[in-house]
C-alpha angles and dihedrals in degrees: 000000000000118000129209111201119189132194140035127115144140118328135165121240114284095029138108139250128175122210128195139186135186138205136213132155132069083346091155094106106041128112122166121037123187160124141289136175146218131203120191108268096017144080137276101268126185115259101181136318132191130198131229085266095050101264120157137222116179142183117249091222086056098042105133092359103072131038128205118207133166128198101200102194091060086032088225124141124201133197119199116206120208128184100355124203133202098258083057083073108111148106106286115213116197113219135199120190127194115235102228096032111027101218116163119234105195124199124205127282117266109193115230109192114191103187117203 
């Protein structure tokens, strides 16, 4: 499974981004797709995932502010991104998880800066 992730960027605070990632691949067993991030000095947290049916999984720190949304038939997966803060400033990973085994596909980092 390889994953392409576009977006991100510098923003000022208050402003918006929109990240996406696509899948191909051997992309059969793979349910939920999503997004993580990473802040210098801290660990990898989860931002927001969405499985193959549409369900949801969000970070409390992004409630009301992102929005994860997949289109199936291009396996691509999108986080919009409201209202960003400072403390939203880190590297984003896209994941993709297989259903049965729940092996993680990870895609690269793409660096989203939201200056004050």
């Amino acid at each position: 499974v390889q994953l392409v992730r576009s977006g991100g960027g510098l923003v000022q605070a208050g402003g918006s981004l929109r990240l996406s990632c696509a899948a191909s691949g051997s992309i059969f067993g793979i349910n939920d797709m999503g997004w993580y991030r990473q802040a210098p000095g801290k660990q990898r947290e989860l931002v927001a995932t969405i499985s193959s049916a549409g369900s949801t999984n969000c970070a409390d720190s992004v409630k009301g502010r992102f929005t994860i949304s997949r289109d199936n038939a291009k396996n691509t997966v999108y986080l919009q991104m409201n209202s960003l803060k400072p403390e939203d400033t880190a590297l984003y990973y896209c994941v993709a998880r297989e259903r049965v085994t729940t092996r993680a596909y990870w895609g690269q980092g793409t660096q989203v800066t939201v200056s004050s």
